[in-house]
N, C-alpha and C positions, 0 to 999 in steps of 0.2 A: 529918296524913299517915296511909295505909291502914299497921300492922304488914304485915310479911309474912316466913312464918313458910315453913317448912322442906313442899317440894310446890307449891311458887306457882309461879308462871310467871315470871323475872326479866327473861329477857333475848329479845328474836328475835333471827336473824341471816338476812336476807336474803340468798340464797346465789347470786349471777349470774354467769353466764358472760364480762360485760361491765361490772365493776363503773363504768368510769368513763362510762359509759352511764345505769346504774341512778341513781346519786347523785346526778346535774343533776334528772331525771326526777321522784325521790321531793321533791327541793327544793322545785322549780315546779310539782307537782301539791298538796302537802299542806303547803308552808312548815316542812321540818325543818330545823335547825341539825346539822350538820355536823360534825366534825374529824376529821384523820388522827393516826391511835395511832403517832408515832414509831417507826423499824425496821423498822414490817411493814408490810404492806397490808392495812388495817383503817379501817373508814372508822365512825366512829361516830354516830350520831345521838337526838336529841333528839325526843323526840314531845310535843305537848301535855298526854299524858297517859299514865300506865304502859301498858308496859314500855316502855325504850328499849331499842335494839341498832344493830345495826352493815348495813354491808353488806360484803360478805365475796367472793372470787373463788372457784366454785365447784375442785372438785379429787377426788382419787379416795374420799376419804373423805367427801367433802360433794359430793351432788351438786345439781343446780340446784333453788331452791325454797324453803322457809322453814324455818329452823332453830329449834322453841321451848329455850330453857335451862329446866331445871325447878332450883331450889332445894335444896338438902341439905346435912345438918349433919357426914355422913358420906359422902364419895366413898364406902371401902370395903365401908361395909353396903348401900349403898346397890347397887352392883355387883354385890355378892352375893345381894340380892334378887332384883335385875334375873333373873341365871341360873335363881338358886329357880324362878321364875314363869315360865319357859318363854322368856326374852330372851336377847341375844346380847350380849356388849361388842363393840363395834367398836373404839373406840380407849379404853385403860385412863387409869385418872389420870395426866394429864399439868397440867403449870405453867404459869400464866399469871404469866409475871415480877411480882411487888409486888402481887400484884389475889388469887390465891389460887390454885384448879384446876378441871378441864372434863374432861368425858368423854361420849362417844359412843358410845351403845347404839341396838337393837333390841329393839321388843318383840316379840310372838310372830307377827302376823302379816305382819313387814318395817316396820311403822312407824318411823321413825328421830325421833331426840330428842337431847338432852345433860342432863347434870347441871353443876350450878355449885358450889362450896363457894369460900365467900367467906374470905378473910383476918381478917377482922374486921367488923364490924358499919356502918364505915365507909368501907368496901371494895368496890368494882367494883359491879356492875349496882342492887344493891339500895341501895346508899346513899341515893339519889335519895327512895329512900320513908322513912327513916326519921325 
């Protein structure tokens, strides 16, 4: 299995205005496996090969289109670079129940993105590589 280290790409999120649309679609055109993330509408999938992610309902913070997660050891250095370097926080560290936390920036020219910080090494998107 590839390491994957702090800056890697961990997770997409497919962001549709019609998730139960999108997820038949992604199924029957590329053979992804599937489940729904209990409580929410989160639909996750499996790809033959890194990254996996989800497909997601898009909303005013996410809008239609493809979400990368990038990796980090540090939500809050990692935030504070972000501003350092001329980017925006859209949505600050927030919790992803048992899995770790996620946050939503901009960098300088509108590009949108997120950060991930895992729980532990055996924890949400990267486990899969380790």
């Amino acid at each position: 299995m590839t390491e994957v280290g702090p800056g890697s790409l961990v997770h997409w999120e497919f962001v549709s205005e019609d998730p139960s649309r999108t997820r038949p679609f992604l199924e029957a055109v590329f053979g992804w496996e599937f489940r729904t993330v209990p409580g929410v509408d989160y639909q996750v999938f499996t790809a033959p090969s890194g990254p996996g992610g989800a497909v997601v309902r898009a909303s005013a913070e996410q809008s239609r289109g493809v979400l990368n997660y990038v990796l980090s050891t540090s939500l809050e250095d990692d935030l504070r670079k972000i501003e350092e370097a001329g980017g925006r926080v859209r949505v600050g560290k927030t919790e992803i129940p048992h899995i770790g936390w996620w946050a939503l920036f901009e960098e300088p020219t509108g590009l949108v993105l997120a950060l991930f910080q895992s729980l532990g090494p055996d924890w949400g998107p990267i486990a899969r590589y380790r």
